[in-house]
C-alpha positions as CSV (number, residue, x, y, z in Angstrom):
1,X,0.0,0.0,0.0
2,X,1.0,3.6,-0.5
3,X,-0.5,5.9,1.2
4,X,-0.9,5.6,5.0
5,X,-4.4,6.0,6.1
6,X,-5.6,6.7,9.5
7,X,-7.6,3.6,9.7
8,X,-4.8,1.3,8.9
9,X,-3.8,-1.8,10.6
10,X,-0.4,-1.2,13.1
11,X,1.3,-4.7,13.1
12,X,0.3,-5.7,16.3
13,X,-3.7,-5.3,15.5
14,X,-2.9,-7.5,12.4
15,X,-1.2,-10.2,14.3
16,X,-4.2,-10.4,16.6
17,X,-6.4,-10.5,14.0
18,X,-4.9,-13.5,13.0
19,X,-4.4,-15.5,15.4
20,X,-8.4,-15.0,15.6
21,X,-9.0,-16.5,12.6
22,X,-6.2,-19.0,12.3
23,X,-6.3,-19.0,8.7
24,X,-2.9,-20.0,6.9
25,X,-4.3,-20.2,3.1
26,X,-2.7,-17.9,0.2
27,X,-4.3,-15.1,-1.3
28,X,-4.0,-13.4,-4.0
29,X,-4.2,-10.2,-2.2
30,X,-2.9,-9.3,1.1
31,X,-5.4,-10.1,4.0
32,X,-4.2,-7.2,5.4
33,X,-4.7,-4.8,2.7
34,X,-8.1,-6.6,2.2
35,X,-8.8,-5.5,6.3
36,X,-7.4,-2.2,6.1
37,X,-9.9,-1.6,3.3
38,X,-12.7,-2.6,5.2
39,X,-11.8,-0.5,8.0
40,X,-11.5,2.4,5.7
41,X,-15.1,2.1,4.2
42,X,-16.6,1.8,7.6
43,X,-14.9,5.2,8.8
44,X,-15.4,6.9,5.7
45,X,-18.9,5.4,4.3
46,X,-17.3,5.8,0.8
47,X,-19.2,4.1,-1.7
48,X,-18.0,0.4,-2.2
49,X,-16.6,1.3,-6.1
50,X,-15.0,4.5,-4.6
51,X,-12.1,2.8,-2.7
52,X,-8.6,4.7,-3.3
53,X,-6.8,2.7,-5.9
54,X,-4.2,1.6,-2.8
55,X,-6.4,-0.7,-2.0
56,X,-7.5,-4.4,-3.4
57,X,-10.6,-4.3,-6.2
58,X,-13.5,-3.5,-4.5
59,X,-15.2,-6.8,-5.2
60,X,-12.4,-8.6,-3.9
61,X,-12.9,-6.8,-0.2
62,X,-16.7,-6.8,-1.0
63,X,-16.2,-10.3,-1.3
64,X,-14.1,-10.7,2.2
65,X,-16.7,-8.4,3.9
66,X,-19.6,-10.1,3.3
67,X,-17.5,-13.8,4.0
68,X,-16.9,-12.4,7.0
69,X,-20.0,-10.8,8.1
70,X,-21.9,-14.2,7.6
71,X,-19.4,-16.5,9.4
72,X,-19.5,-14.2,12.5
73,X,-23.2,-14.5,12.4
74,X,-23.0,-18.8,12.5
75,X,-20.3,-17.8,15.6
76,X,-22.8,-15.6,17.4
77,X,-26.2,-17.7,16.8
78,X,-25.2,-21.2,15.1
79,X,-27.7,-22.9,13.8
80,X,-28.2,-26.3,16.0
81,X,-29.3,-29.2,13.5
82,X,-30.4,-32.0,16.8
């Protein structure tokens, strides 16, 4: 990323984060950009196709956003099949 933004992950916050979600796979763009980005529309409100170029495609962190918004939803209230 280029530009610095206020609503950028430090280091530390991004380790955290990941030891959360103990995921190891490979992307094809940085979780951490894909986070920052994220962060950045939920400060700013900026429309989803009016992310700053800095950041990953819009549908890819659309894509992550929505991922995660539904699996912390099963964490909350999972759904019990007994």
């Amino acid at each position: 990323m280029k530009t610095k933004y206020p609503t950028n992950l430090t280091d530390n916050q991004y380790d955290t984060i990941l030891r959360i979600i103990n995921d190891k796979r490979k992307r094809q763009s940085s979780l951490k950009e894909v986070l920052n980005a994220i962060f950045y529309l939920l400060k700013t409100g900026c429309q989803w196709r009016m992310l700053p170029r800095d950041f990953p495609k819009w549908e890819r962190v659309y894509y992550y956003f929505h991922l995660y918004i539904i699996l912390w939803r099963m964490r909350i209230s999972p759904i019990n099949f007994n």
